[in-house]
Every structure is written in structure tokens, then in C-alpha cells.
PAVEXVEX-388249 format. One record per residue (C-alpha): residue number from 1; x, y, z; chain. Coordinates in Angstrom, 1 decimal. Example, Ala and Ser with C-alpha at 12.3 -4.5 7.8 and 13.67 -1.06 7.14 Angstrom:
+-----+--------+--------+--------+--------+
: num :     px :     py :     pz : cadena :
+-----+--------+--------+--------+--------+
:   1 :   12.3 :   -4.5 :    7.8 :      A :
:   2 :   13.7 :   -1.1 :    7.1 :      A :
+-----+--------+--------+--------+--------+
***
This chain:
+-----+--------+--------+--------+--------+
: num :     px :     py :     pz : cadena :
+-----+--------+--------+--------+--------+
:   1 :    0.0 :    0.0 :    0.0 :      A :
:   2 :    1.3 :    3.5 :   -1.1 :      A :
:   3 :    2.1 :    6.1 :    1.7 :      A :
:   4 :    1.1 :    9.4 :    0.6 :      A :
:   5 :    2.8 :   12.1 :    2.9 :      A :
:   6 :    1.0 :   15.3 :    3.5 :      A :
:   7 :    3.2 :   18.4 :    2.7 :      A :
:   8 :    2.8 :   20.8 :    4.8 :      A :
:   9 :    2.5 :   24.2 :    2.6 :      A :
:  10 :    3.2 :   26.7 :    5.0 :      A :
:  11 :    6.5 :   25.6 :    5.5 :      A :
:  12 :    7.9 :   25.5 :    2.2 :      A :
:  13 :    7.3 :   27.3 :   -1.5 :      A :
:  14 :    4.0 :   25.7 :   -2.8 :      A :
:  15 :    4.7 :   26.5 :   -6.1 :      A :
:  16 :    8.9 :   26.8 :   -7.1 :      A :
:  17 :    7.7 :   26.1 :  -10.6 :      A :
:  18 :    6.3 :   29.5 :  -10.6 :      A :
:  19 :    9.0 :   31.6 :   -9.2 :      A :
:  20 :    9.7 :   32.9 :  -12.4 :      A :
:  21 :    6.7 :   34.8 :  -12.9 :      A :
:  22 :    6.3 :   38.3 :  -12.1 :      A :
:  23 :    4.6 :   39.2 :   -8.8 :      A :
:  24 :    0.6 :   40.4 :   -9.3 :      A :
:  25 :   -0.6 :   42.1 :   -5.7 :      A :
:  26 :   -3.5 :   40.6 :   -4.5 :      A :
:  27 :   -6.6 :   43.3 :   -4.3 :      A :
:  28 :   -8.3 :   43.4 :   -1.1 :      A :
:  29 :  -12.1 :   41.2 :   -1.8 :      A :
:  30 :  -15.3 :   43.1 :   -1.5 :      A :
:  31 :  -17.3 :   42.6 :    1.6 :      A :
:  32 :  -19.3 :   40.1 :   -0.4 :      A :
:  33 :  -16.8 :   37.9 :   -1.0 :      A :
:  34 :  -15.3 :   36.9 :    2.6 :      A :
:  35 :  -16.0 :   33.9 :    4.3 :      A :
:  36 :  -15.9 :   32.8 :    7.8 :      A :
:  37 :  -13.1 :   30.8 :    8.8 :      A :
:  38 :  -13.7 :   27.2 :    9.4 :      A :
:  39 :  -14.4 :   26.2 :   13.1 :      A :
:  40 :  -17.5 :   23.3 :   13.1 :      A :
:  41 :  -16.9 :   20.2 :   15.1 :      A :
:  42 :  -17.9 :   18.1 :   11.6 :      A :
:  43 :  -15.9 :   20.1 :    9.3 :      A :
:  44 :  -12.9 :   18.8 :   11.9 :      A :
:  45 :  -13.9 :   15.5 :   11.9 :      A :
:  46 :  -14.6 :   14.8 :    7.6 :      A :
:  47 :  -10.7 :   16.5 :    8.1 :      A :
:  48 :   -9.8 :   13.5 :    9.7 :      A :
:  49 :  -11.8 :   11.2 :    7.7 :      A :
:  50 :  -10.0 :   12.5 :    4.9 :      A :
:  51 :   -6.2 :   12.2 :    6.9 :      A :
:  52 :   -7.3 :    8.5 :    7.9 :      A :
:  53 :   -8.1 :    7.5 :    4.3 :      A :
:  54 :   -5.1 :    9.3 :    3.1 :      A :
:  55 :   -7.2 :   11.1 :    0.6 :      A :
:  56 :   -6.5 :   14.2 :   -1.7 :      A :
:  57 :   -9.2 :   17.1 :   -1.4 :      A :
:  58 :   -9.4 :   19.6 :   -4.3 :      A :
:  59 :  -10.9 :   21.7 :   -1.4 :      A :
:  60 :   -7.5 :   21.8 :    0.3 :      A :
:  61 :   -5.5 :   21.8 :   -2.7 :      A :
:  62 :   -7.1 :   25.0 :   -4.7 :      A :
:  63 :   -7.8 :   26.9 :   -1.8 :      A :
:  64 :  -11.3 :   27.3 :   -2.0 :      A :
:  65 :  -13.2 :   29.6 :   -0.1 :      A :
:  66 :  -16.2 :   27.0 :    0.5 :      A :
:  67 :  -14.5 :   24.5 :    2.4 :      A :
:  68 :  -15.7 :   25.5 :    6.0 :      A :
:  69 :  -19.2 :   25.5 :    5.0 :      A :
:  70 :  -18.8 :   22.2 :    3.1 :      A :
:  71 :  -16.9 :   20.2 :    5.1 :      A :
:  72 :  -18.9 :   21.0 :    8.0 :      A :
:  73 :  -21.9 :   19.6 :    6.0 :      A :
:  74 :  -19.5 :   16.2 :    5.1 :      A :
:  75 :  -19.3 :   17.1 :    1.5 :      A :
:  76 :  -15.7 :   17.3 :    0.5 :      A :
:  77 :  -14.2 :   17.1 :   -3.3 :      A :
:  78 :  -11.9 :   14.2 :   -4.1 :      A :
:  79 :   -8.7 :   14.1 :   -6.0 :      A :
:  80 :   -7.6 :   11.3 :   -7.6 :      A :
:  81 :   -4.1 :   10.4 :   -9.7 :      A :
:  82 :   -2.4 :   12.4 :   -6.5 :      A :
:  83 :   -1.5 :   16.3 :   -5.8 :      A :
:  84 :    1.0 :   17.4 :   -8.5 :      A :
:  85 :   -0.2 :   18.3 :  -12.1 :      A :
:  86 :    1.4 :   17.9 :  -15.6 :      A :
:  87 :    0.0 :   21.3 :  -16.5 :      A :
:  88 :    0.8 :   25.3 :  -14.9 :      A :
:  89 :   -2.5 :   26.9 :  -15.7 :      A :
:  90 :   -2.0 :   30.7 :  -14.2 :      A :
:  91 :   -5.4 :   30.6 :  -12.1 :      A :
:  92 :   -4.3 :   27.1 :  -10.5 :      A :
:  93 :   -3.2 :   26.5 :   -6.4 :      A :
:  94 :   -2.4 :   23.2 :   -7.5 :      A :
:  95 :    0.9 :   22.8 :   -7.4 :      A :
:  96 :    2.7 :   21.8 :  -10.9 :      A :
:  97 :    5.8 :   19.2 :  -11.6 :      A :
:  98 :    6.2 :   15.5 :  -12.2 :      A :
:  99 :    3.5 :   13.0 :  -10.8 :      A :
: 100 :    4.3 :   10.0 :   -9.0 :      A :
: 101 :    3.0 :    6.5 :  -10.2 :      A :
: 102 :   -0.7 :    5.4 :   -9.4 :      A :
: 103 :   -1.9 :    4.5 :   -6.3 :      A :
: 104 :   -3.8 :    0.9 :   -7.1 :      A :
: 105 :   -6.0 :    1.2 :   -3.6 :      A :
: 106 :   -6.9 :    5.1 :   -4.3 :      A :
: 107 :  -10.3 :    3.8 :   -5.6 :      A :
: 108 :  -10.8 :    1.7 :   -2.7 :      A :
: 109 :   -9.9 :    4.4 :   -0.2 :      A :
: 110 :  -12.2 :    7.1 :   -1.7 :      A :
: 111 :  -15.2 :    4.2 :   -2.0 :      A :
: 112 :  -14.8 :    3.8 :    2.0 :      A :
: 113 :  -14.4 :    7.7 :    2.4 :      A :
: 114 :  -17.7 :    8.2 :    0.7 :      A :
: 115 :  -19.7 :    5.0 :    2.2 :      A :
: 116 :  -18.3 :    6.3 :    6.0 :      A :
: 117 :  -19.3 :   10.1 :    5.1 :      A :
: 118 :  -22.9 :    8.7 :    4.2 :      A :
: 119 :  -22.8 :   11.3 :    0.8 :      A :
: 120 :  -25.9 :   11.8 :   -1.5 :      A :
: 121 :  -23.8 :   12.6 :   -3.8 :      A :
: 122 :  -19.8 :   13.0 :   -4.6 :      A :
: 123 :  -17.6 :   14.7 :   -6.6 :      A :
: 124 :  -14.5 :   13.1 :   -7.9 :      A :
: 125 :  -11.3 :   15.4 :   -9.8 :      A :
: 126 :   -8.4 :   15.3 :  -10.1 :      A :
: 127 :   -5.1 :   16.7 :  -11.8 :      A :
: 128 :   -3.9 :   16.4 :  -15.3 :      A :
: 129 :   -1.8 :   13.8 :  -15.8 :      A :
: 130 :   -0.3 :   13.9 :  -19.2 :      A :
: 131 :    2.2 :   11.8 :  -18.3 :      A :
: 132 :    0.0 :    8.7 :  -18.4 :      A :
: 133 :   -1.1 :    7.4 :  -21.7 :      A :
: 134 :   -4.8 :    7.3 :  -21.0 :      A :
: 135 :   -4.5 :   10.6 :  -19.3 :      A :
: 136 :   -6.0 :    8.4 :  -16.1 :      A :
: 137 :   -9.2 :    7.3 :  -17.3 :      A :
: 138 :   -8.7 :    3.9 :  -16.6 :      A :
: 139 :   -8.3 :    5.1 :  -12.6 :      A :
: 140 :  -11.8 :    7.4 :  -13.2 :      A :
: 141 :  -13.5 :    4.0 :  -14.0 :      A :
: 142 :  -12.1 :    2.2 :  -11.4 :      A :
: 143 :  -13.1 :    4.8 :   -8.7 :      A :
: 144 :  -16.9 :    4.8 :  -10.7 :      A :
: 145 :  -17.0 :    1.2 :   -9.8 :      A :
: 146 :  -15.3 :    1.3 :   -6.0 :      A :
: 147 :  -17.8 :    3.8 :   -5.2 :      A :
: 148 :  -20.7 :    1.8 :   -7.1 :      A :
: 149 :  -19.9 :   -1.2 :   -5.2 :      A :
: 150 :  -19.3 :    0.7 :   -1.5 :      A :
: 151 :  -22.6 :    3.2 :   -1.7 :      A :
: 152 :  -24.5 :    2.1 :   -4.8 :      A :
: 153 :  -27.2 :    5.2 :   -3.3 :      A :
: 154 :  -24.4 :    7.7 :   -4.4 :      A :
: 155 :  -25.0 :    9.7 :   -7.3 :      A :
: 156 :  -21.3 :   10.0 :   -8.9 :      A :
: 157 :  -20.1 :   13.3 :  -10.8 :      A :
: 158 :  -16.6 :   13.4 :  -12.1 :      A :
: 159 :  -14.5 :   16.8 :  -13.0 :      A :
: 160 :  -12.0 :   15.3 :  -15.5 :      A :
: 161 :   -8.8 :   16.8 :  -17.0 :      A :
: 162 :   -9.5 :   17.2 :  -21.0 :      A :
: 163 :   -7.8 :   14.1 :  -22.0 :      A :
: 164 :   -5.9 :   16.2 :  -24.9 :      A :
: 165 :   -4.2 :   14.1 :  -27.2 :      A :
: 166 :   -5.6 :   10.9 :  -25.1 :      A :
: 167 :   -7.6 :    8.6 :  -27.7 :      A :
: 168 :   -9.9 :    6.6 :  -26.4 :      A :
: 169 :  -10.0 :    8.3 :  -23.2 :      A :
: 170 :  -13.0 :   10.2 :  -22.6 :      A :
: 171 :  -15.0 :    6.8 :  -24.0 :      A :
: 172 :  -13.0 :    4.6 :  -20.8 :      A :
: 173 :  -15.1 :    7.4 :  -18.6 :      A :
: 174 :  -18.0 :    7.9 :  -19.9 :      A :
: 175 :  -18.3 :    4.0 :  -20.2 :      A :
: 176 :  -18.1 :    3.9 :  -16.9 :      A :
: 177 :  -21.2 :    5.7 :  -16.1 :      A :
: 178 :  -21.0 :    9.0 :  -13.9 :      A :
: 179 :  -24.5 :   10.3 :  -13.5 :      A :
: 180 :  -22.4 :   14.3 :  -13.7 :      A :
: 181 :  -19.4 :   14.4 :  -16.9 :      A :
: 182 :  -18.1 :   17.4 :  -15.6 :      A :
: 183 :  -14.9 :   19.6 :  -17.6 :      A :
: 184 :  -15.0 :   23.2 :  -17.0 :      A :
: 185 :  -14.3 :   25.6 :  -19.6 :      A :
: 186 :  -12.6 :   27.7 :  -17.2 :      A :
: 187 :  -12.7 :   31.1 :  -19.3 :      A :
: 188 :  -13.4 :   32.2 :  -22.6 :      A :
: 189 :  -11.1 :   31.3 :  -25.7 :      A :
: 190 :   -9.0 :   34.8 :  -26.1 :      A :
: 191 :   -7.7 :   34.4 :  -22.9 :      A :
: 192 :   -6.4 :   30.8 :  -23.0 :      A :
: 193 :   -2.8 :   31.6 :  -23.9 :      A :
: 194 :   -2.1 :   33.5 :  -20.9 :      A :
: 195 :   -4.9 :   31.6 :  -18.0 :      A :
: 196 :   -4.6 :   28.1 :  -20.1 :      A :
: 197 :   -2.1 :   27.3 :  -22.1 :      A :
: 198 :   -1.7 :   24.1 :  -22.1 :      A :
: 199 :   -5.5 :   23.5 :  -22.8 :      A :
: 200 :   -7.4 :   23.8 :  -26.6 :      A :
: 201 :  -10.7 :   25.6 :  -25.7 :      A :
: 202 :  -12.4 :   23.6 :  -28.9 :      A :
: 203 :  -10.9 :   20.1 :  -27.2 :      A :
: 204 :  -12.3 :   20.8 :  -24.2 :      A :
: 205 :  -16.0 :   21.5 :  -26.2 :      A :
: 206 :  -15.5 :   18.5 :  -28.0 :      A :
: 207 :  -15.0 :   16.6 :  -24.9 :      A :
: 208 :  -18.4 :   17.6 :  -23.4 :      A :
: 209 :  -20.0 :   17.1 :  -26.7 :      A :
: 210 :  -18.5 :   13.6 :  -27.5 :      A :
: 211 :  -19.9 :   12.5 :  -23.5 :      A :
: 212 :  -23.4 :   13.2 :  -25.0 :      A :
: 213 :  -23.2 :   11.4 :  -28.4 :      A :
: 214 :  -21.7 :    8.0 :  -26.2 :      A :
: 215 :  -24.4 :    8.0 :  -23.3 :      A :
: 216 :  -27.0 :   10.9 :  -23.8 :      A :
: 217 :  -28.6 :    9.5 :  -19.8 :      A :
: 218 :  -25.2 :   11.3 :  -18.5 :      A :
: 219 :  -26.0 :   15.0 :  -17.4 :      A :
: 220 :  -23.1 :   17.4 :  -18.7 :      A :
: 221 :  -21.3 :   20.2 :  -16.9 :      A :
: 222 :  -19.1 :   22.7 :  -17.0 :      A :
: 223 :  -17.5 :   26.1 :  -15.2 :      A :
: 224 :  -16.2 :   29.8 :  -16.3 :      A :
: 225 :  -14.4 :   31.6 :  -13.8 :      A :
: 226 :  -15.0 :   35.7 :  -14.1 :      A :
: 227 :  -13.0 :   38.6 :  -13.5 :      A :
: 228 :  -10.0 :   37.7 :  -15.6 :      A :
: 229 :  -10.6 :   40.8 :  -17.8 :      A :
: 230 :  -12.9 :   38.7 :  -19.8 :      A :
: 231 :  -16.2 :   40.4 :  -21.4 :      A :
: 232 :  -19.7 :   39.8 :  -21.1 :      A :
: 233 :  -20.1 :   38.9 :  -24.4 :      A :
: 234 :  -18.0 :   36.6 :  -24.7 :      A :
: 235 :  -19.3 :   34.7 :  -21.4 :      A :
: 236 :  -22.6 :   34.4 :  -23.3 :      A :
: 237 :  -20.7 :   33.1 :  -26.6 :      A :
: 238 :  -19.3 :   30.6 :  -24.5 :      A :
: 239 :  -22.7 :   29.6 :  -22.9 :      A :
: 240 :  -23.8 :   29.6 :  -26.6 :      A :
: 241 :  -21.2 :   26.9 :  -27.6 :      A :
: 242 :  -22.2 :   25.2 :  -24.5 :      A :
: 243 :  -25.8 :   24.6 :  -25.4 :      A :
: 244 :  -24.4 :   23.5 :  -29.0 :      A :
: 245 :  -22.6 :   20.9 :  -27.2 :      A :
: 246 :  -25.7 :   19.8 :  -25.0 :      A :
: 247 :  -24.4 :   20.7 :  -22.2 :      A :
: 248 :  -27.0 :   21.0 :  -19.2 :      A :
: 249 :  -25.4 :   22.4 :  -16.2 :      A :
: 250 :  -23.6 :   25.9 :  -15.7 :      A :
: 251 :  -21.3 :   27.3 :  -12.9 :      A :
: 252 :  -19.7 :   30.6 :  -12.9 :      A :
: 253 :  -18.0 :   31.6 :   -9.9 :      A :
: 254 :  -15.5 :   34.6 :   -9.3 :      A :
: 255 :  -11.6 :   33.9 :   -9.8 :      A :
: 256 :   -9.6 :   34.7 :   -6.4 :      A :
: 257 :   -5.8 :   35.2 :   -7.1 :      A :
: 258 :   -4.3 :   32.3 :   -4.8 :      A :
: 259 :   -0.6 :   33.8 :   -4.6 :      A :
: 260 :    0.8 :   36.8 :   -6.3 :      A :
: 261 :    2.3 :   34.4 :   -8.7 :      A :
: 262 :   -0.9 :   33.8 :  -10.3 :      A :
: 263 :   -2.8 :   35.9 :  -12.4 :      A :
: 264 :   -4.2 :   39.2 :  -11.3 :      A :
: 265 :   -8.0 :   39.7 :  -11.2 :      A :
: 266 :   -9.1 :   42.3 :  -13.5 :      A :
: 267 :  -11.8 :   43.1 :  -11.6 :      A :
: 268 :  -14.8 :   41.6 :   -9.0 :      A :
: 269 :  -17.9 :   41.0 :  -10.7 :      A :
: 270 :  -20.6 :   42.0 :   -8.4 :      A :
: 271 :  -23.8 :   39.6 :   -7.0 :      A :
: 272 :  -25.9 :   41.3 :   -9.2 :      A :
: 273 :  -24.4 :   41.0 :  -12.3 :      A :
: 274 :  -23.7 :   37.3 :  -11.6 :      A :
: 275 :  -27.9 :   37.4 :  -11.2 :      A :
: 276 :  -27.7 :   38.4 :  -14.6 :      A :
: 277 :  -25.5 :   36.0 :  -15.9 :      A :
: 278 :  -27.6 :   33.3 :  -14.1 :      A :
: 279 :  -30.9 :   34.5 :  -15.8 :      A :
: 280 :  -29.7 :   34.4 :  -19.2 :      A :
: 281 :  -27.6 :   31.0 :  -18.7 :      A :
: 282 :  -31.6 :   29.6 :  -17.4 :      A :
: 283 :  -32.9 :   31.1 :  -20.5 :      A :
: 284 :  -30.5 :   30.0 :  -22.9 :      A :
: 285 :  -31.9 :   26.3 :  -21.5 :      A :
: 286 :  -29.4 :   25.0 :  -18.9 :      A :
: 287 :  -31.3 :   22.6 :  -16.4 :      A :
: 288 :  -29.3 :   23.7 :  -14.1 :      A :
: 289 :  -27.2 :   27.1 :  -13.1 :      A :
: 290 :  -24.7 :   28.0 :  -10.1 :      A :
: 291 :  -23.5 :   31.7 :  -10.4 :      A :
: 292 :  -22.7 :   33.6 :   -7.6 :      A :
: 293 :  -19.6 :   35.0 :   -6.3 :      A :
: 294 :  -18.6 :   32.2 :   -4.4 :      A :
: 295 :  -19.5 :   29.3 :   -6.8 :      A :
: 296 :  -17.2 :   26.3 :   -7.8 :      A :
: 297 :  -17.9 :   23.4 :   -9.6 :      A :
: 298 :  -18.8 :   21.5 :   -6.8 :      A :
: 299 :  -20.1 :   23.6 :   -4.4 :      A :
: 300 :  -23.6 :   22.7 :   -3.8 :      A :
: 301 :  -23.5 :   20.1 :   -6.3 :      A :
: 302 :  -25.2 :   17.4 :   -3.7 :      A :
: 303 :  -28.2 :   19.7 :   -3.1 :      A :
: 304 :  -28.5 :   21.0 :   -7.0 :      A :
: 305 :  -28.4 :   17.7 :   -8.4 :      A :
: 306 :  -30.8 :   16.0 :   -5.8 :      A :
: 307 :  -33.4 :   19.1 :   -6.4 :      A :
: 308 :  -33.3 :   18.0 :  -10.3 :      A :
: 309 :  -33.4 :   14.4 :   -9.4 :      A :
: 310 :  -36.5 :   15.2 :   -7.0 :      A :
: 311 :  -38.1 :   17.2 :   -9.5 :      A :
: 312 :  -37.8 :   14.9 :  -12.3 :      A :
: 313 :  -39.0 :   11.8 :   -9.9 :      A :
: 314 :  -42.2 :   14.0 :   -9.3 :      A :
: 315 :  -43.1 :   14.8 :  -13.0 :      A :
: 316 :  -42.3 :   11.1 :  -13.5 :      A :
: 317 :  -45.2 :   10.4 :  -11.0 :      A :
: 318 :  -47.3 :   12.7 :  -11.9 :      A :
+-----+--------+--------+--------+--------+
***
């Protein structure tokens, strides 16, 4: 059995890859965009679920802002295929450099995390891992069927890499049956160079689309980070290729500069143009939409997806 250890960051340069870069200042967030910090007796104890099972949390790893609230309600975001990441996107905590080989009991360990946690639902990402030759799709599936098999109740969403120049990857997945194919965007095509380079905008489309034309039953998702110095237009061209691609869930959530080695916000988009953003995204015909300062791509995702699941069982009866 593999022994991850724990890093601990404060002690040491998260990211040496990014030294290089110049320094951006952080700006000082709006009053609508702080967030208590976390102190519920749950939240500590799904923190030691996830030390006991040795597990990865994207909540941890990218910083997010939500992780008080949801760990304190015993929803956490997996990672699979470990905590370092082929790629350097300029928005991303997670820190960048050569993976380590497979862990062959991960899928095992996050199956027990989610059976012992008693989720509705779970959310499982992970890093890119271009260093594999199925990207790690093979490890997805596994994970799929772990959980299957240790809480066949739990509805399964996945947040995959975009398996770029992986053939036959994104089939091994979807195969496998998530009830949530989840790849996020992330922002809108002009800015890719500089926030994504190492990603193709139209491979990440054709991802999403290709999940539909294999298993049409899987719901589709994806996310758009705002305040990169993106414009509003193009947000709704990207929710327009989107629909194109049949996709059926939306999130849009406000970038927060993690170190001042990452990119600079351009600016904080306010609650009420994110209201905006969410009426339009509903009218456009997305079954579901997230969009609110704080939003991520798994934040809420137990209690959205049970609503549609509810809702759906109730016209079924009706």
C-alpha cells in the first residue's frame, strides 16, 4: 500500500515552478466575498476522515473559499491520480511538476471515504496527468465502480482533465457511467494563452460534446471563472457553444488570485451582475445554473443535483 505524505505548505514554496513569474498584488475582496473561517466540530472530523483515508481534497489543494461550509456539511471534493499536475494553468493552487505512479488502492480508499461520510452525492477530480497514456481514465473508471460497489445510493459526478491528445480516453469514462461528466471551460477562448495554455478551448467543447453522443442519460457540466478581464459577451458566446454541445449544467463563480504568482484579477464582478448572468444562462436552457460569487464546480453540487433528481422523480409520478 502506497504512503502518501502530507506536505505541509506553510513551510515551504508551494509553487517553485512558478517563481519565475512576475509578482501580481492581490486586491483586497469586496465585503461580499469573505467567508468565515472554518471552526464546526464536523468540518474537523470529515478533516480527519480525509487524513485516515489518506485522501486528496481539491478543497484543500485549490484553496477554495467553501470549504468550512462544506466540510462542515461532510461534502468534500476528491482528488484522484495524486496532488501534482502535468500542467501550470496561471489561475491554479495546485501545485505543478512530475506526478508519482498510481496508487492501485486510491479507488478503494475514496469508495470507504464516501460509504463512512454517508454522501448523497460525490464529486471526484483530479489533476492532469499527461504523463500517463490514458490521461487516467482507466483510474476514473475504477473509482466509478469502487464507489458503485461501497454506496450504490451515491449519485457519482466526475470533474476530468481534457484528456488532450488521449484517444480513447474520454470513451473509458463515460463508459463507466457518472450520473455528472463534468470539464470546465474555465474562461473564454481569447484568454487561453495566458490563463490556459496548455488546454485547446475547442478540445475541451468536444469533450463535453463527444460524453453526449456516447451516453445521452449522462448530465453534462461545466465552469467559467469571471473577473480575468474577460467580457460579457463573450461569457454568453461561451454559454452559446455550451448549449451547442448539450451541455445541461452551468457554474460561474468569481476567480480569487491564490498567490501573487498567479494571475491578477481584473476586476470583481458583483452579486448582481452574476444574477444576470444566471438568468440568461436559465434562458439559454441550462437545467441547471450555479453563479454567484462564491460558486465552484462543486459547491452545492449534492443539493443541486438532488433538487433535479426530486423534481424529475415528481413529473415522472405525476
Amino acid at each position: 500500500m502506497a504512503t502518501r505524505v502530507v506536505i505541509d505548505h506553510r513551510e515551504a514554496p508551494r509553487h517553485p515552478e512558478k517563481l519565475g513569474r512576475p509578482d501580481n498584488p492581490i486586491q483586497r475582496k469586496p465585503a461580499w466575498i469573505r467567508v468565515k473561517a472554518p471552526n464546526h466540530p464536523v468540518y474537523h472530523e470529515t478533516r480527519t476522515l480525509m487524513r485516515e483515508n489518506r485522501l486528496v481534497t481539491v478543497c484543500e489543494e485549490a484553496a477554495c473559499p467553501n470549504i468550512g461550509e462544506c466540510w462542515s456539511q461532510r461534502h468534500a471534493t476528491m482528488m484522484i491520480m495524486g496532488e501534482t499536475c502535468t500542467r501550470a494553468c496561471s489561475f491554479c493552487n495546485v501545485r505543478t511538476g512530475q506526478p508519482g505512479p498510481l496508487d492501485a488502492d486510491e479507488p478503494r480508499r475514496v469508495a470507504d471515504a464516501v460509504a463512512k461520510l454517508g454522501l448523497r452525492h460525490v464529486v471526484i477530480t483530479s489533476v492532469d496527468r499527461d504523463d500517463l497514456a490514458d490521461g487516467g481514465a482507466a483510474h476514473f473508471a475504477a473509482t466509478i465502480a469502487a464507489i458503485r460497489a461501497a454506496a450504490p445510493e451515491t449519485t457519482i459526478e466526475v470533474l476530468t482533465p481534457d484528456f488532450l491528445r488521449k484517444p480513447g480516453a474520454i470513451e473509458i469514462v463515460a463508459q463507466a457511467r457518472p450520473d455528472v461528466f463534468n470539464h470546465n471551460l474555465e474562461t473564454v477562448p481569447r484568454l487561453y494563452p495566458s490563463i490556459r495554455p496548455g488546454a485547446r478551448y475547442y478540445q475541451s467543447l468536444r469533450l463535453l460534446d463527444r460524453v453526449k453522443s456516447i451516453d445521452p442519460t449522462i448530465f453534462t457540466k461545466s465552469g467559467l471563472m469571471v473577473g480575468l478581464g474577460e467580457e460579457r459577451m463573450e461569457i454568453l458566446q461561451v454559454m452559446d457553444d455550451l448549449r451547442i454541445a448539450d451541455v445541461d449544467f452551468l457554474t460561474i463563480g468569481q476567480y480569487l488570485q491564490p498567490t501573487v504568482k498567479h494571475a491578477a484579477i481584473a476586476g470583481f464582478v458583483t452579486p448582481e451582475e452574476f444574477a444576470d448572468y444566471a438568468q440568461v444562462a436559465r434562458g439559454k436552457g441550462f437545467l441547471l445554473v450555479s453563479a454567484t460569487p462564491l460558486t465552484r464546480s462543486s459547491y452545492h453540487a449534492d443539493a443541486d443535483f438532488a433538487a433535479l433528481r426530486d423534481s424529475r422523480a415528481a413529473r415522472t409520478a405525476a
